[in-house]
N, CA, C and O atoms as a GROMACS GRO file, in nm:
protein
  340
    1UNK      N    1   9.783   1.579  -5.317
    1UNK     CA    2   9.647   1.630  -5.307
    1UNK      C    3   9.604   1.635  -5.162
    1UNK      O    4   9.607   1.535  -5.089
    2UNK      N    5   9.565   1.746  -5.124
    2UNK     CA    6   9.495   1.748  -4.980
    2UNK      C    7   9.394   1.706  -4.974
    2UNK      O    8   9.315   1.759  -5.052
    3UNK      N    9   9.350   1.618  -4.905
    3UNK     CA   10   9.257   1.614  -4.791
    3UNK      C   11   9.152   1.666  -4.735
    3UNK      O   12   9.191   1.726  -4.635
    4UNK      N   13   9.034   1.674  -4.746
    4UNK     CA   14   8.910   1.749  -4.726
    4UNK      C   15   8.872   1.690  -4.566
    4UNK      O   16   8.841   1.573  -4.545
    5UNK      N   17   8.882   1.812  -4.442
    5UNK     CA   18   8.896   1.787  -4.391
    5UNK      C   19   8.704   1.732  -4.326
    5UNK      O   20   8.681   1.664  -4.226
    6UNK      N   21   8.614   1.784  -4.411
    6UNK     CA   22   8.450   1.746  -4.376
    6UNK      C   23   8.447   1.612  -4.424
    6UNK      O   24   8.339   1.559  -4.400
    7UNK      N   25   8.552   1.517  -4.499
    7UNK     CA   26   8.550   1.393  -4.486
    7UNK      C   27   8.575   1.299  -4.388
    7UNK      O   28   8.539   1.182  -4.386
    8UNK      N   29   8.649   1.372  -4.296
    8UNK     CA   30   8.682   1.328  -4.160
    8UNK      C   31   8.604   1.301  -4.076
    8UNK      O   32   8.519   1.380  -4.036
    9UNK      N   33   8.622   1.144  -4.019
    9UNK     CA   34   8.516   1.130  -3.911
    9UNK      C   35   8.500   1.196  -3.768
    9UNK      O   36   8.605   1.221  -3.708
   10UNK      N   37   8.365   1.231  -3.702
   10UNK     CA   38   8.386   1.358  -3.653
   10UNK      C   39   8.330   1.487  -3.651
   10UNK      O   40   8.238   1.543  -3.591
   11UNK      N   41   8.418   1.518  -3.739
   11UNK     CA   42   8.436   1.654  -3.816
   11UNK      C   43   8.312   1.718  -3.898
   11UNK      O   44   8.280   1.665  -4.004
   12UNK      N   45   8.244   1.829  -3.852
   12UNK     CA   46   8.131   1.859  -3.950
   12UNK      C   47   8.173   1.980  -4.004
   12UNK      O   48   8.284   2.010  -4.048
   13UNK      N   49   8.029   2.070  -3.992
   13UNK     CA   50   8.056   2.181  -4.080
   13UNK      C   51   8.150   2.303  -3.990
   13UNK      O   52   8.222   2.386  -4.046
   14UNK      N   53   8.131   2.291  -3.841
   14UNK     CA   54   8.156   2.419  -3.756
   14UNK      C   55   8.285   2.403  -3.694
   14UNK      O   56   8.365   2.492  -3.663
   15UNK      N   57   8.296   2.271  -3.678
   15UNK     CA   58   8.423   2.222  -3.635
   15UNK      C   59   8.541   2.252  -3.771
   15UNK      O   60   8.654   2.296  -3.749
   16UNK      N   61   8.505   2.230  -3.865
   16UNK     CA   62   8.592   2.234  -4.009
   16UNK      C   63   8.642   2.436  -3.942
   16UNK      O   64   8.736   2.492  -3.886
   17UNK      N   65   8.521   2.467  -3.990
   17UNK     CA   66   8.515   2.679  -3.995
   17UNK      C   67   8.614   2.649  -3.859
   17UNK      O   68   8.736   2.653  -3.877
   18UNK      N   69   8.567   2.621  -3.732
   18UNK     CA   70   8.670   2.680  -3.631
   18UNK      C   71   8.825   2.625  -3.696
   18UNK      O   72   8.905   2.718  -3.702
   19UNK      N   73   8.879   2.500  -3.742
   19UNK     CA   74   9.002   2.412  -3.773
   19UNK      C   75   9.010   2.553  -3.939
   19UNK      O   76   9.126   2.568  -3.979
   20UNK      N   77   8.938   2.610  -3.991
   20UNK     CA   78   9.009   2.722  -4.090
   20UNK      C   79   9.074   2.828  -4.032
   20UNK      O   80   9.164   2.890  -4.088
   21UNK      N   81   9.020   2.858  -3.891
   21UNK     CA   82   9.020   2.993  -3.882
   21UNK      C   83   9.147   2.999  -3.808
   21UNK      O   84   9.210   3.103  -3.787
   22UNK      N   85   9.184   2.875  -3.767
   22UNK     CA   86   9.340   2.892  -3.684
   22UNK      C   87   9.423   2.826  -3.797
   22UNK      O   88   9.526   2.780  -3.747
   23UNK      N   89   9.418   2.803  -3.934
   23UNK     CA   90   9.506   2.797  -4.029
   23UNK      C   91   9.500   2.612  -4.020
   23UNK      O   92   9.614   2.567  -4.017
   24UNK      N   93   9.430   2.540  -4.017
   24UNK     CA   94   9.424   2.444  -4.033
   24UNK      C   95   9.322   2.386  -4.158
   24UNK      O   96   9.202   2.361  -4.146
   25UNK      N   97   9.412   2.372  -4.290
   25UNK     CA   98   9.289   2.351  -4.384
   25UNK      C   99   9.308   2.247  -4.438
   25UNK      O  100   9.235   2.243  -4.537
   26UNK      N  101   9.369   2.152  -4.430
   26UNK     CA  102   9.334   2.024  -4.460
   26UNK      C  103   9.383   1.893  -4.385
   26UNK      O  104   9.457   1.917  -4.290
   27UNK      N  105   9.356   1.762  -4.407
   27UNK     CA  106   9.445   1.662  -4.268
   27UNK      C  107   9.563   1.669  -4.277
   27UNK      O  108   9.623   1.630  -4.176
   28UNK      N  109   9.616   1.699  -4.349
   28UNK     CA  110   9.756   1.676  -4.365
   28UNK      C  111   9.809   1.808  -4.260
   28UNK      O  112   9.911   1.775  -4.200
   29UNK      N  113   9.772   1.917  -4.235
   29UNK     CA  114   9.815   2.023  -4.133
   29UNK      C  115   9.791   1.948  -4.004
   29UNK      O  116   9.883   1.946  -3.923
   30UNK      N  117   9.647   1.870  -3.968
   30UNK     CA  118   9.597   1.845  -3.892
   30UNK      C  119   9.639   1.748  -3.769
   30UNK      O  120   9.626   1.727  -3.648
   31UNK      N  121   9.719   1.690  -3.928
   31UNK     CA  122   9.801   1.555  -3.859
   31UNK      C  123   9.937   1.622  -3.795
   31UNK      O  124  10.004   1.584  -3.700
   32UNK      N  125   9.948   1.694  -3.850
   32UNK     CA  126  10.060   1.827  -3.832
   32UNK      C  127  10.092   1.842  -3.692
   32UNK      O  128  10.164   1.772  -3.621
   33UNK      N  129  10.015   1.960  -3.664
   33UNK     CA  130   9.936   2.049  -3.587
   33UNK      C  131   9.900   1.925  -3.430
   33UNK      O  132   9.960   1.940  -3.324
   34UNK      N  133   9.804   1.822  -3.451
   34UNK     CA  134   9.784   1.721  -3.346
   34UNK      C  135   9.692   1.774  -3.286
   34UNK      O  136   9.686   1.897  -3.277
   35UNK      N  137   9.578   1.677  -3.221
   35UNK     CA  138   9.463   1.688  -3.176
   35UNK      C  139   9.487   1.794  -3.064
   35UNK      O  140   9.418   1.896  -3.063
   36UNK      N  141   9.567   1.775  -2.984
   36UNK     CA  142   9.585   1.882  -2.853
   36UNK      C  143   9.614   2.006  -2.906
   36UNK      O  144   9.552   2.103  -2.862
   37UNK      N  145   9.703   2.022  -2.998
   37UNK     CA  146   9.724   2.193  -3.043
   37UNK      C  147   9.606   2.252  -3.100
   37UNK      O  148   9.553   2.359  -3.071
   38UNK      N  149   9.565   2.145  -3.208
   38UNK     CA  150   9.468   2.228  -3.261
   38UNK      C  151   9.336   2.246  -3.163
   38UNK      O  152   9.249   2.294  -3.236
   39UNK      N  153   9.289   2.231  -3.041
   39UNK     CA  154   9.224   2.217  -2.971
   39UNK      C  155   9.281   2.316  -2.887
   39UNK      O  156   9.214   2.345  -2.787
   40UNK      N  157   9.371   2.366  -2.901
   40UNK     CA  158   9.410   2.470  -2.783
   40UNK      C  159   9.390   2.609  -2.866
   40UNK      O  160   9.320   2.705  -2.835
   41UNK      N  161   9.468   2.592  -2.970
   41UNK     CA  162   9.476   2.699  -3.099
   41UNK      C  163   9.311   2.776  -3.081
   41UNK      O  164   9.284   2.889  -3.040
   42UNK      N  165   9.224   2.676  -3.126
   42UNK     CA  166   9.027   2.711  -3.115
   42UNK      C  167   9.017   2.770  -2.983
   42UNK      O  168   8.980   2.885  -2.963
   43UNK      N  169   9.041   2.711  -2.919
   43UNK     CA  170   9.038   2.759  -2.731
   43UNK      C  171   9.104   2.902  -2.697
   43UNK      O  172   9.074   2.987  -2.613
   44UNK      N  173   9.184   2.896  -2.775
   44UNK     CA  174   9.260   3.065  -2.742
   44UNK      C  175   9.234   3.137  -2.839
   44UNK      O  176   9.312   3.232  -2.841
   45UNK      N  177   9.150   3.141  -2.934
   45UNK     CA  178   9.129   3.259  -3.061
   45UNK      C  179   8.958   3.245  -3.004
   45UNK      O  180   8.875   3.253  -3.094
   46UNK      N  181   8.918   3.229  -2.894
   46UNK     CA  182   8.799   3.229  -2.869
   46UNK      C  183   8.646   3.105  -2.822
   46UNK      O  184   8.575   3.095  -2.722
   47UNK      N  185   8.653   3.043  -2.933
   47UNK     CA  186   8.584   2.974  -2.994
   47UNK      C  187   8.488   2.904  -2.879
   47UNK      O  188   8.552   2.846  -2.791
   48UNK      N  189   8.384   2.901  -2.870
   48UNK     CA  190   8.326   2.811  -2.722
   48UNK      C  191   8.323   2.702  -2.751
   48UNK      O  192   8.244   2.672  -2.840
   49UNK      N  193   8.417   2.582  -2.680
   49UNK     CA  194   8.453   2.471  -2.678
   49UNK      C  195   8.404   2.352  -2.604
   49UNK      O  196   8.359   2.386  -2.494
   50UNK      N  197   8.400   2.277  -2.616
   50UNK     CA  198   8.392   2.150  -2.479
   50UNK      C  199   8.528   2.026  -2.545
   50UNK      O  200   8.587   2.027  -2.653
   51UNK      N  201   8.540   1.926  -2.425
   51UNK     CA  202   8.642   1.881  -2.424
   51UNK      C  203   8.596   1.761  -2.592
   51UNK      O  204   8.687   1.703  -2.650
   52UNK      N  205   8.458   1.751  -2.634
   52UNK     CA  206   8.422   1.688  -2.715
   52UNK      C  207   8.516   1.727  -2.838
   52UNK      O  208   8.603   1.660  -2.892
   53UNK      N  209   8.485   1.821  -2.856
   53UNK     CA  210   8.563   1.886  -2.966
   53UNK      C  211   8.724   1.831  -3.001
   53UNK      O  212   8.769   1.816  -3.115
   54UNK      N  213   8.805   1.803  -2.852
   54UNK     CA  214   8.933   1.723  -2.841
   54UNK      C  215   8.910   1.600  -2.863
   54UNK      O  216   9.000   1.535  -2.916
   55UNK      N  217   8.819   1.554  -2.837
   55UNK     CA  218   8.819   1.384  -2.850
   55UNK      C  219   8.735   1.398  -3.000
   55UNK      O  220   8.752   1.290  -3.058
   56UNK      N  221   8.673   1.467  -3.064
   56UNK     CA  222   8.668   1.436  -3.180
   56UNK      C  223   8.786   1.453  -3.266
   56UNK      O  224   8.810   1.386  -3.367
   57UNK      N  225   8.839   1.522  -3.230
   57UNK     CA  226   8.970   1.557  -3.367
   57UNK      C  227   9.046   1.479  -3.353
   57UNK      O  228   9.113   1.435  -3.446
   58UNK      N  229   9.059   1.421  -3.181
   58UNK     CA  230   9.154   1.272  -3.211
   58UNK      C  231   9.093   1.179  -3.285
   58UNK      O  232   9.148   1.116  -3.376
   59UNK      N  233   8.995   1.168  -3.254
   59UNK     CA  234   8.905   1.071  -3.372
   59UNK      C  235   8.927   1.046  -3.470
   59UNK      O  236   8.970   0.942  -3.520
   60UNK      N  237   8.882   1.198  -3.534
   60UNK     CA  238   8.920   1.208  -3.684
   60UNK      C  239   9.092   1.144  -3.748
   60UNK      O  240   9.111   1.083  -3.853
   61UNK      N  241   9.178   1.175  -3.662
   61UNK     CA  242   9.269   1.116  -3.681
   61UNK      C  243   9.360   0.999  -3.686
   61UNK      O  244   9.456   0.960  -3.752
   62UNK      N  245   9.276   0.956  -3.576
   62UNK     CA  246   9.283   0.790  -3.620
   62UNK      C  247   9.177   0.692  -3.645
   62UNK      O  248   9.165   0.572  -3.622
   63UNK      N  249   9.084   0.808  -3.715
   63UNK     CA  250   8.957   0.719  -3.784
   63UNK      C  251   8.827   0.629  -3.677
   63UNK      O  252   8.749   0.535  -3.687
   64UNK      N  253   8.862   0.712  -3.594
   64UNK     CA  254   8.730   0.627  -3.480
   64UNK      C  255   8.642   0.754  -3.453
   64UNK      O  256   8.672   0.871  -3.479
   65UNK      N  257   8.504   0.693  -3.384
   65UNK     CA  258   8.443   0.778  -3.330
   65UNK      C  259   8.485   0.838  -3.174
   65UNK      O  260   8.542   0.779  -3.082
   66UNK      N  261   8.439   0.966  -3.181
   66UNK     CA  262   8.475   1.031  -3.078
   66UNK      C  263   8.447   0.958  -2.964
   66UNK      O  264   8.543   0.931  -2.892
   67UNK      N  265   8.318   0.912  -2.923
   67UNK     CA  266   8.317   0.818  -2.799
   67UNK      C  267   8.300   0.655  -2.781
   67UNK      O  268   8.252   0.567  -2.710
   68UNK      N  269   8.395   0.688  -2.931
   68UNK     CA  270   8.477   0.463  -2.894
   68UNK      C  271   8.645   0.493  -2.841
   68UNK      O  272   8.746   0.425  -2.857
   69UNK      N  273   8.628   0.604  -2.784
   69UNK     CA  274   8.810   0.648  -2.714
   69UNK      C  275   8.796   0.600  -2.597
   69UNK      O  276   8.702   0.608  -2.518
   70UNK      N  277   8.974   0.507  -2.585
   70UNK     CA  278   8.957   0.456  -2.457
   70UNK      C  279   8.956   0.591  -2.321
   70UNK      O  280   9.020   0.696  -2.320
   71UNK      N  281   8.855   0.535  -2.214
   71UNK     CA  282   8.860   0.664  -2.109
   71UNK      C  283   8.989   0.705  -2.098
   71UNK      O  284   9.017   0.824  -2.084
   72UNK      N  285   9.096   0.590  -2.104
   72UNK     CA  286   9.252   0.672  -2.041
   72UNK      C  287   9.290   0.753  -2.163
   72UNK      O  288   9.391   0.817  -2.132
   73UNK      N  289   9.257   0.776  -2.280
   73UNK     CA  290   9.300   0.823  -2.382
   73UNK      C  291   9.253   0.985  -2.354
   73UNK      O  292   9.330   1.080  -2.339
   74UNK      N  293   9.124   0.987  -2.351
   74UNK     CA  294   9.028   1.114  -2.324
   74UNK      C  295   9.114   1.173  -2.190
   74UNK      O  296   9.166   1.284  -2.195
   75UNK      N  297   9.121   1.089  -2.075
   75UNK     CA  298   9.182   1.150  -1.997
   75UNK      C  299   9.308   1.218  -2.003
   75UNK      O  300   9.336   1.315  -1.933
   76UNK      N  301   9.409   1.146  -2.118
   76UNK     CA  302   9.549   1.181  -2.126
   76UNK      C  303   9.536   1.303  -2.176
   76UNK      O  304   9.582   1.400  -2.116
   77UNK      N  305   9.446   1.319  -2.338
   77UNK     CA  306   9.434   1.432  -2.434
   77UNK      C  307   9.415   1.556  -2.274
   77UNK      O  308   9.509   1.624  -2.232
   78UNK      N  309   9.311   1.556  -2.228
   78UNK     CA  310   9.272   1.663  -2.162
   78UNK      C  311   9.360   1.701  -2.038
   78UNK      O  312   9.358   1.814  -1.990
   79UNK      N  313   9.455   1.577  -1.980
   79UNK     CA  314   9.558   1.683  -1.923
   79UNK      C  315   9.671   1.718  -2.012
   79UNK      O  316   9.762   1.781  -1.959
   80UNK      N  317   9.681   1.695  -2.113
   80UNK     CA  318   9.815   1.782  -2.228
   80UNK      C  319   9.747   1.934  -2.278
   80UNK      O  320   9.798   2.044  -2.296
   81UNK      N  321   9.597   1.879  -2.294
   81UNK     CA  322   9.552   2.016  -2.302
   81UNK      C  323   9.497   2.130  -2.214
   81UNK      O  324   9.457   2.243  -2.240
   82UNK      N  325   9.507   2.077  -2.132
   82UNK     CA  326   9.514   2.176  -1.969
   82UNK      C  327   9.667   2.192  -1.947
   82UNK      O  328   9.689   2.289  -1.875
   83UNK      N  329   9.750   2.145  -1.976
   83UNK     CA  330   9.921   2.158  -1.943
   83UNK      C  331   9.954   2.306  -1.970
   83UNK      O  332   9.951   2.319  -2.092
   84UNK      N  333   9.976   2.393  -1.927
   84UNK     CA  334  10.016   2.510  -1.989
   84UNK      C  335  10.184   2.517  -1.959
   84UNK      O  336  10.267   2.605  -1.982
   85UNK      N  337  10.193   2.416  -1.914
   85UNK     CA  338  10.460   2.457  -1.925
   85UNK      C  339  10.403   2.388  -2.041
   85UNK      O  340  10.475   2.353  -2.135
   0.00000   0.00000   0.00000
């Protein structure tokens, strides 16, 4: 059974719609997929972003709030997701 991804901490209603629209529909893709892809995926089909959006989906994934992430964590996510090799 999948996973509803608006149960996720985090995660609301707009964040869910952008995580559909790049083929991400439940945690189990999500966990898949990984906070940096799917954060790049939204970023390149458009979507107006901030780096919040990355530190929430890591969130959601290991069940914390977006800003109880350690700073070096936030920092790491956002240079993998600035990495373009």
């Amino acid at each position: 059974m999948s996973s509803n991804l608006i149960e996720m901490k985090n995660l609301g209603k707009t964040s869910v719609q952008w995580l559909n629209a790049v083929g991400i529909r439940d945690k189990e893709k999500l966990q898949e997929v990984g906070s940096v892809e799917a954060y790049r995926k939204i970023k390149t089909r458009g979507f107006k972003v901030s780096k919040v959006l990355l530190y929430a989906l890591e969130g959601a994934l290991i069940n914390a709030h977006w800003n109880k992430l350690d700073p070096s964590l936030k920092e790491r996510l956002v240079e993998q997701a600035e990495d373009n090799g």
